[in-house]
N, CA, C and O atoms as CSV, one atom per row, in Angstrom:
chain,resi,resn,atom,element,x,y,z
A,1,UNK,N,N,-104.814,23.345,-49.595
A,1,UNK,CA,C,-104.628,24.780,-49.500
A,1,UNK,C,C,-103.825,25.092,-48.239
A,1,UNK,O,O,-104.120,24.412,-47.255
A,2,UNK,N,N,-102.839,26.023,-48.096
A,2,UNK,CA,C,-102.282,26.464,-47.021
A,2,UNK,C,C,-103.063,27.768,-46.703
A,2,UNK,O,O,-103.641,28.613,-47.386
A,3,UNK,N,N,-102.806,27.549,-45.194
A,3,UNK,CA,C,-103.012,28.809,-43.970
A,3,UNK,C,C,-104.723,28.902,-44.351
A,3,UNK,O,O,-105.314,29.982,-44.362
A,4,UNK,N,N,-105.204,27.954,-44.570
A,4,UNK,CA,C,-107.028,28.076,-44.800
A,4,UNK,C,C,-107.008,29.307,-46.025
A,4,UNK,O,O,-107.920,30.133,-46.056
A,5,UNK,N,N,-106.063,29.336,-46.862
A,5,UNK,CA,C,-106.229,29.787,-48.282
A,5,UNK,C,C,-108.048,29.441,-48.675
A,5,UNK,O,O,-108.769,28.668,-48.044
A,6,UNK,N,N,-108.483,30.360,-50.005
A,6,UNK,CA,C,-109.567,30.089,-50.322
A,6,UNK,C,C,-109.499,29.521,-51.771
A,6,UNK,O,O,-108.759,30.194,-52.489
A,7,UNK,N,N,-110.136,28.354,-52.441
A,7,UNK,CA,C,-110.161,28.197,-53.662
A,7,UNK,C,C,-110.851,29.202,-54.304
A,7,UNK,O,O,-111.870,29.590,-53.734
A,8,UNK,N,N,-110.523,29.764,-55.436
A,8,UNK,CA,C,-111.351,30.583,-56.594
A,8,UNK,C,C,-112.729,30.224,-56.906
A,8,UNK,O,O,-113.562,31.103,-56.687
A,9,UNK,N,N,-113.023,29.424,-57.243
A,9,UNK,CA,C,-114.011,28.812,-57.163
A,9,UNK,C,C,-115.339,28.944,-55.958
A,9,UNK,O,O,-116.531,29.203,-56.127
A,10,UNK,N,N,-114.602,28.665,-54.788
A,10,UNK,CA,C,-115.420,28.979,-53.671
A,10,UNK,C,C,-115.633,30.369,-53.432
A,10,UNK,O,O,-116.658,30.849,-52.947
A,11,UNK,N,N,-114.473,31.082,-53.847
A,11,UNK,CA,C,-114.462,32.725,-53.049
A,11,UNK,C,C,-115.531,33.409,-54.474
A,11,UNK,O,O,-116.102,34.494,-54.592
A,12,UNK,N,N,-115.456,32.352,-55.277
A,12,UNK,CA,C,-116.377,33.029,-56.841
A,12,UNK,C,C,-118.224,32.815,-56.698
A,12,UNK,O,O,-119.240,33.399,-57.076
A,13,UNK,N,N,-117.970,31.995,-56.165
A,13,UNK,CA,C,-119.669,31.291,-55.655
A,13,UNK,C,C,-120.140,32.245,-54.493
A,13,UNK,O,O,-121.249,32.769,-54.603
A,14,UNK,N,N,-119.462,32.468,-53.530
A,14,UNK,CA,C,-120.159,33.426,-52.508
A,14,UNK,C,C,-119.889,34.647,-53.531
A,14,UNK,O,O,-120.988,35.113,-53.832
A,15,UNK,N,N,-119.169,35.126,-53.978
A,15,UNK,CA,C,-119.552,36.203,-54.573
A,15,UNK,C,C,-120.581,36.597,-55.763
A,15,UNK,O,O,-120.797,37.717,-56.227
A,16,UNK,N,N,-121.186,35.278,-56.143
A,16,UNK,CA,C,-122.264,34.995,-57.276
A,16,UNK,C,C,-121.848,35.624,-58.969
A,16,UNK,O,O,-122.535,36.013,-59.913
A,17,UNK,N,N,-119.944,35.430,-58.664
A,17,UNK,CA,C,-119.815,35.405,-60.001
A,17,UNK,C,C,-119.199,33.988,-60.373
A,17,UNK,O,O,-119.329,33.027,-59.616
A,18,UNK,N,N,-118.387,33.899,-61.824
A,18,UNK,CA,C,-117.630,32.621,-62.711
A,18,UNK,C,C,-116.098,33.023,-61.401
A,18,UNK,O,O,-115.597,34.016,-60.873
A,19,UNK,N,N,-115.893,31.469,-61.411
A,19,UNK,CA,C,-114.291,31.654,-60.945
A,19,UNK,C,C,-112.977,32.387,-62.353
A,19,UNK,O,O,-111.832,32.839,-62.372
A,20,UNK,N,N,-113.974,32.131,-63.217
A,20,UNK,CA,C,-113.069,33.270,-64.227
A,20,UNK,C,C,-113.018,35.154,-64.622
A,20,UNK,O,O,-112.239,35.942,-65.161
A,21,UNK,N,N,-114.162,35.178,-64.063
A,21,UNK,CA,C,-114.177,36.648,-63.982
A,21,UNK,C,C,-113.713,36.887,-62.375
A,21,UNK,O,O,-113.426,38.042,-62.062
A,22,UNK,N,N,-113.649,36.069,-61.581
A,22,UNK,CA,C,-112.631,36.428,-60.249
A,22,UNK,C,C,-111.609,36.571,-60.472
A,22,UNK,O,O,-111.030,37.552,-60.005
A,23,UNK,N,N,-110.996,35.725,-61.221
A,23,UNK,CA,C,-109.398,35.846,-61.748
A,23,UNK,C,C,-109.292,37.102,-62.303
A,23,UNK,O,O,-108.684,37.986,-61.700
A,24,UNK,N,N,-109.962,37.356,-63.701
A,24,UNK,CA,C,-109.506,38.811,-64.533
A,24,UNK,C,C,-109.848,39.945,-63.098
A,24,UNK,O,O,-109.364,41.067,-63.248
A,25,UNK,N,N,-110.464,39.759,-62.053
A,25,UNK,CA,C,-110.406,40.739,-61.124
A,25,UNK,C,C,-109.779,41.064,-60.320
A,25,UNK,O,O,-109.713,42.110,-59.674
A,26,UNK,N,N,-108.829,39.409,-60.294
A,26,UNK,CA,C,-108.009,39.369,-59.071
A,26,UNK,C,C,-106.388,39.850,-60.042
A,26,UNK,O,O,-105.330,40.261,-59.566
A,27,UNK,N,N,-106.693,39.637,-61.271
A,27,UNK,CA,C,-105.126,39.891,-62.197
A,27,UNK,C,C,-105.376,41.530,-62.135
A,27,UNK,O,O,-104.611,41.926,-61.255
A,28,UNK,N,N,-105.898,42.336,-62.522
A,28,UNK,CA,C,-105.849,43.705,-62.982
A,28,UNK,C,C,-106.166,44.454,-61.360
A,28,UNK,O,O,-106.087,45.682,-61.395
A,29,UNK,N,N,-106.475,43.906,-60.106
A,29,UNK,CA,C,-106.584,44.916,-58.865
A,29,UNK,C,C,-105.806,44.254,-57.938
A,29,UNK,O,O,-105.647,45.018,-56.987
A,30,UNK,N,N,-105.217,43.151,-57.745
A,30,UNK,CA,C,-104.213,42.700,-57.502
A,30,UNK,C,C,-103.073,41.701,-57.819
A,30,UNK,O,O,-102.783,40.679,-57.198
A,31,UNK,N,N,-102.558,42.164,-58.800
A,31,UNK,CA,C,-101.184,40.868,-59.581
A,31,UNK,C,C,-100.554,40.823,-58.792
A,31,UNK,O,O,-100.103,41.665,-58.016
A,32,UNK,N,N,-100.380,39.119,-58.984
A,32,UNK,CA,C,-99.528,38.530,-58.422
A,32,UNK,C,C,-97.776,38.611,-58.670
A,32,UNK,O,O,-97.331,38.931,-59.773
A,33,UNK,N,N,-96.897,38.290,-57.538
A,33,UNK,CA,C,-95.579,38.484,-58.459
A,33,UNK,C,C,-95.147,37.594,-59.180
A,33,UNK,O,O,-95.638,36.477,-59.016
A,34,UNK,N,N,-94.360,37.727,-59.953
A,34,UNK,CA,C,-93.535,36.573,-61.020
A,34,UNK,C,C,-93.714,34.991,-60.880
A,34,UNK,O,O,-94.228,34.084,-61.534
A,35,UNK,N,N,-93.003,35.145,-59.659
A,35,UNK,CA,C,-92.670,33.609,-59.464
A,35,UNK,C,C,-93.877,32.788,-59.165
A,35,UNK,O,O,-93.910,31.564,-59.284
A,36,UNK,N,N,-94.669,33.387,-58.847
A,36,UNK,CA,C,-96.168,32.150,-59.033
A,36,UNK,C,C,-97.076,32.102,-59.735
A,36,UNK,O,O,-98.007,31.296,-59.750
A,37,UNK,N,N,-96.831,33.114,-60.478
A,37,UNK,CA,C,-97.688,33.010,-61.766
A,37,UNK,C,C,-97.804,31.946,-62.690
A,37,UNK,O,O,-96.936,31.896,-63.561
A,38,UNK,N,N,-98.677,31.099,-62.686
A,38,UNK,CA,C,-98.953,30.018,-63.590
A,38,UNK,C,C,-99.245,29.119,-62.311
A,38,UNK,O,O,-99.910,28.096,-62.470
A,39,UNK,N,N,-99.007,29.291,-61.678
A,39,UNK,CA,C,-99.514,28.358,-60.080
A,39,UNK,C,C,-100.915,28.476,-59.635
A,39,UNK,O,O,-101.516,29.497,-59.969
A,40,UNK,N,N,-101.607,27.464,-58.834
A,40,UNK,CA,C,-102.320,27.454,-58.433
A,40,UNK,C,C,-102.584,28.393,-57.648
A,40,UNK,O,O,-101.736,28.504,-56.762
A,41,UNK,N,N,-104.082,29.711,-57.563
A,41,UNK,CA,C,-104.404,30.476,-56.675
A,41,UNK,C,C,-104.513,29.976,-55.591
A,41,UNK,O,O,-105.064,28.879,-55.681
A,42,UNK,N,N,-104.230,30.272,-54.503
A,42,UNK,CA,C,-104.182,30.380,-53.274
A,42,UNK,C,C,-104.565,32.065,-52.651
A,42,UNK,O,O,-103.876,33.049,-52.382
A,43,UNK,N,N,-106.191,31.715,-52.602
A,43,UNK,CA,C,-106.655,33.553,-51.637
A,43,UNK,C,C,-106.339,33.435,-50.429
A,43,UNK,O,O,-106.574,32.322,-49.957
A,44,UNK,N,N,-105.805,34.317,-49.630
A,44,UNK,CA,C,-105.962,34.217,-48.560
A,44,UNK,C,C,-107.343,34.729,-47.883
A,44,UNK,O,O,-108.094,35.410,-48.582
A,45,UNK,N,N,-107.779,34.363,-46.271
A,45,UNK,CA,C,-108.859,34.664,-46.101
A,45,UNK,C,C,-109.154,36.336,-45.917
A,45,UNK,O,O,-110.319,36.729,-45.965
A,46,UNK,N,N,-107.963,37.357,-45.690
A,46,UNK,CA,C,-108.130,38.661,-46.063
A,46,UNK,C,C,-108.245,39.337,-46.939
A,46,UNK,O,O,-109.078,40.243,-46.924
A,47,UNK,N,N,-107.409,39.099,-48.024
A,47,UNK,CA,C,-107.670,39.065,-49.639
A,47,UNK,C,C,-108.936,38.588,-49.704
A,47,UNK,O,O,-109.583,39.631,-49.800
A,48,UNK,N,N,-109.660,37.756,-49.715
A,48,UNK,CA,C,-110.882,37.354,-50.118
A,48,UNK,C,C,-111.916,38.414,-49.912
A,48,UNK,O,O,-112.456,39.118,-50.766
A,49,UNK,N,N,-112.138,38.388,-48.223
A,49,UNK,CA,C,-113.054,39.782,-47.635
A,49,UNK,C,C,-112.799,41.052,-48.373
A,49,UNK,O,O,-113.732,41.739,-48.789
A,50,UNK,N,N,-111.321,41.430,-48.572
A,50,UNK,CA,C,-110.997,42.658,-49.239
A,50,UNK,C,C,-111.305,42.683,-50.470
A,50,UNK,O,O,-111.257,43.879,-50.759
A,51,UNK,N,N,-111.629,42.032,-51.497
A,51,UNK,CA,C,-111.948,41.491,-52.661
A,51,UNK,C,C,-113.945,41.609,-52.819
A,51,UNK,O,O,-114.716,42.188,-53.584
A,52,UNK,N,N,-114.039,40.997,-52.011
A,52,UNK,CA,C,-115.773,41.150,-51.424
A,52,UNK,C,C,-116.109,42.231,-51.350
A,52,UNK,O,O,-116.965,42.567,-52.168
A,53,UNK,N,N,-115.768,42.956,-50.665
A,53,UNK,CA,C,-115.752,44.318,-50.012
A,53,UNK,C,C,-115.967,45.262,-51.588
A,53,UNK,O,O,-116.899,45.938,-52.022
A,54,UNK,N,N,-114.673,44.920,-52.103
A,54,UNK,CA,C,-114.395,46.221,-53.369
A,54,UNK,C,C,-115.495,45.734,-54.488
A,54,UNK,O,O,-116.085,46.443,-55.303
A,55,UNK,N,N,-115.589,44.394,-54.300
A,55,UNK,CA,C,-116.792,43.990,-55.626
A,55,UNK,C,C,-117.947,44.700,-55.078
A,55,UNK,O,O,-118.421,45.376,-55.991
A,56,UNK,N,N,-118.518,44.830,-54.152
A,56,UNK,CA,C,-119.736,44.922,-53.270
A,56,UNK,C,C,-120.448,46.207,-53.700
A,56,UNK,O,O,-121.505,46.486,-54.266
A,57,UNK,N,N,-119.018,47.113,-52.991
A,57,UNK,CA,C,-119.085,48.732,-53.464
A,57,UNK,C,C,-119.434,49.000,-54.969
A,57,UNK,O,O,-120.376,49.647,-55.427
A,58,UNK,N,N,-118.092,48.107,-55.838
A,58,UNK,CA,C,-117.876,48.842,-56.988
A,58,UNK,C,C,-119.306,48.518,-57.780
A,58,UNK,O,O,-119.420,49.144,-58.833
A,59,UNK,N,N,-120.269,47.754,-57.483
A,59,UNK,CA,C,-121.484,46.693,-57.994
A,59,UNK,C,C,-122.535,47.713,-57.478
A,59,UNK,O,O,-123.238,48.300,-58.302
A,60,UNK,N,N,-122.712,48.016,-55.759
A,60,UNK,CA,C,-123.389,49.414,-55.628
A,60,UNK,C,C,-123.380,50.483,-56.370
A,60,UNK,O,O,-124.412,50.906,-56.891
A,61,UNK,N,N,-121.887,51.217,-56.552
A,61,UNK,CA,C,-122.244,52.231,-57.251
A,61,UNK,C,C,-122.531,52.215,-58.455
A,61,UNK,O,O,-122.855,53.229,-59.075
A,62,UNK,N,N,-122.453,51.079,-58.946
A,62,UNK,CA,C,-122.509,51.221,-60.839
A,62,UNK,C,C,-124.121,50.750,-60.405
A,62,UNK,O,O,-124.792,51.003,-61.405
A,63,UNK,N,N,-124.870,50.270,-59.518
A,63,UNK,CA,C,-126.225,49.992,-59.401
A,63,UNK,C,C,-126.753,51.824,-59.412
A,63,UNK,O,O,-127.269,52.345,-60.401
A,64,UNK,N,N,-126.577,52.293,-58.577
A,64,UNK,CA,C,-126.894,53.515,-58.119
A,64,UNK,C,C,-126.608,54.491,-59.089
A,64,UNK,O,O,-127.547,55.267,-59.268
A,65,UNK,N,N,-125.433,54.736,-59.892
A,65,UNK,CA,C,-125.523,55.442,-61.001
A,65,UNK,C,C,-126.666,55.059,-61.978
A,65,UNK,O,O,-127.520,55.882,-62.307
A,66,UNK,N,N,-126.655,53.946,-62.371
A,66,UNK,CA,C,-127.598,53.164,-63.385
A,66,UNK,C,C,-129.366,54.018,-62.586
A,66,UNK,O,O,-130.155,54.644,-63.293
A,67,UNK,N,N,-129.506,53.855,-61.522
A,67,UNK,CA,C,-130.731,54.231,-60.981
A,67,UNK,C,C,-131.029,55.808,-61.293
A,67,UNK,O,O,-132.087,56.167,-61.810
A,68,UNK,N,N,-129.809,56.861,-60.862
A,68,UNK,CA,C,-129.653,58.192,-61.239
A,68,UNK,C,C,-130.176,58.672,-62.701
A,68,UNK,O,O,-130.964,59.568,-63.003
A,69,UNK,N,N,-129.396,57.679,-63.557
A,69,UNK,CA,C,-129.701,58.411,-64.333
A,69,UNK,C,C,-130.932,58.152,-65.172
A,69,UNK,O,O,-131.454,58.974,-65.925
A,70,UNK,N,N,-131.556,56.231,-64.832
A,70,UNK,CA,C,-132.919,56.617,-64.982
A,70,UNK,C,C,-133.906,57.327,-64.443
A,70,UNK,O,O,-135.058,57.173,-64.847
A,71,UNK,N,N,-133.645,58.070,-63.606
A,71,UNK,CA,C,-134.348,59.209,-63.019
A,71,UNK,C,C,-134.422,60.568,-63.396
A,71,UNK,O,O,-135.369,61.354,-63.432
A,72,UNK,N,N,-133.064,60.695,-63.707
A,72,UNK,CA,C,-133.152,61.818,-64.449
A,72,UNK,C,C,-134.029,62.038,-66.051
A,72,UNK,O,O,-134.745,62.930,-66.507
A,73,UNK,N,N,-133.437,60.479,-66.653
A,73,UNK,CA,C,-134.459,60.317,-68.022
A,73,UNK,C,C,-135.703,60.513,-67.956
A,73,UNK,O,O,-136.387,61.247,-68.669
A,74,UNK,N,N,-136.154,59.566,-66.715
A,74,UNK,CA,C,-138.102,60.118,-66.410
A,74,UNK,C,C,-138.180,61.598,-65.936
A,74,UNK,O,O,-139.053,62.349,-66.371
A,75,UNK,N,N,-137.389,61.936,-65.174
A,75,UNK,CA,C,-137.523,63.461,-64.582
A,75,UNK,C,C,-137.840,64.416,-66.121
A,75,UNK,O,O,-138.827,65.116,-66.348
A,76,UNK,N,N,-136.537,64.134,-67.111
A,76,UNK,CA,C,-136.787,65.194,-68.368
A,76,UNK,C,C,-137.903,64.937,-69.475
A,76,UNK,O,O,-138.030,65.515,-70.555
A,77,UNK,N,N,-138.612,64.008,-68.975
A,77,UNK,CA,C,-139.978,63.387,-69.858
A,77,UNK,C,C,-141.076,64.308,-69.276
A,77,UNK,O,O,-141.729,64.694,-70.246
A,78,UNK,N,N,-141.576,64.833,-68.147
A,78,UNK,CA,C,-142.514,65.553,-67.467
A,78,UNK,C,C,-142.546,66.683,-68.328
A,78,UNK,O,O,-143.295,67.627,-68.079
């Protein structure tokens, strides 16, 4: 790996998902350009954190909605 790049794999394990659902995350919130496409990923170690970061959040709030609105379901049962 160059410049302490991260394998997919590794940056997929601390994040406690498949190194394949890292990819479909890493293709649709950040594509790569042309010419290396079909190449071996190479994360860098800021990309990675920044990647962490947005899974973290986006995993909170879909936790926290999910919580809302079973609350509201028990709330309209009373």
């Amino acid at each position: 790996m160059v410049n302490g790049a991260i394998e997919p794999k590794n940056l997929a394990a601390r994040m406690g998902i498949s190194p394949k659902r890292l990819r479909a995350i890493l293709r649709a919130e950040r594509p790569r350009a042309p010419e290396v496409k079909g190449k071996k990923w190479e994360i860098s170690p800021t990309l990675a954190k920044e990647v962490e970061k947005a899974y973290k959040a986006k995993k909170a709030a879909k936790e926290a909605a999910k919580q809302a609105e079973i609350k509201k379901e028990l709330e309209g049962e009373e």
